[in-house]
Steps between C-alpha positions, in 0.01 A plus 500: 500500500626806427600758734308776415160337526516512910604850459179575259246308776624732775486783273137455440400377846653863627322709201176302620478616816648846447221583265223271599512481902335791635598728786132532616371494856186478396325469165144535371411418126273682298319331233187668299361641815549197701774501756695247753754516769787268381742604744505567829201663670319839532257669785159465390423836506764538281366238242187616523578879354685327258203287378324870482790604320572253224085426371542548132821429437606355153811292467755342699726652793681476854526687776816407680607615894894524436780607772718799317748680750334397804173590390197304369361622184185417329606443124197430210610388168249419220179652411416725774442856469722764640178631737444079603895497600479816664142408710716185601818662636285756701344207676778251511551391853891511547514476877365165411717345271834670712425259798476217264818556299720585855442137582549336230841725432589299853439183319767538195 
């Protein structure tokens, strides 16, 4: 077997999960109005403004919870308006999600 083959597989495994693990917290995907928590877990409050939020919505997105420079940031990618991403940061629940990630920061 060649030598560069082994070299190739690790390549690949490493491009994988740079591009296709995700940094999320928390996740919730948007599809055609319909959304679901597939990561992690929100207040209910929380969910429920963003049920208000989202009716009507056409095509596919995410709303991810990500930790950038100590801070937890709500980031929306996809079909969502700028005023539906904006409604969502006002009532994201930080204080929330910075107890979570301080523990599992203990864990790593």
């Amino acid at each position: 077997m060649p030598v560069w083959i082994p070299i190739l597989i690790v390549a690949l495994v490493i491009l994988y999960m740079l591009f296709m693990g995700s940094d999320a917290i928390a996740e919730i995907r948007v599809k055609d109005g319909e959304w679901k928590v597939s990561k992690g877990s929100f207040r209910k409050d929380f969910l429920q403004e963003v049920d208000h939020i989202l009716q009507g919505t056409q095509g596919k997105g995410r709303i991810k919870v990500v930790n950038k420079y100590n801070r937890y940031q709500l980031q929306c990618e996809g079909n969502l308006s700028e005023g539906q991403e904006q409604q969502l940061r006002n009532i994201f629940p930080e204080e929330d999600h910075r107890s979570v990630c301080s523990a599992l920061k203990k864990f790593k």
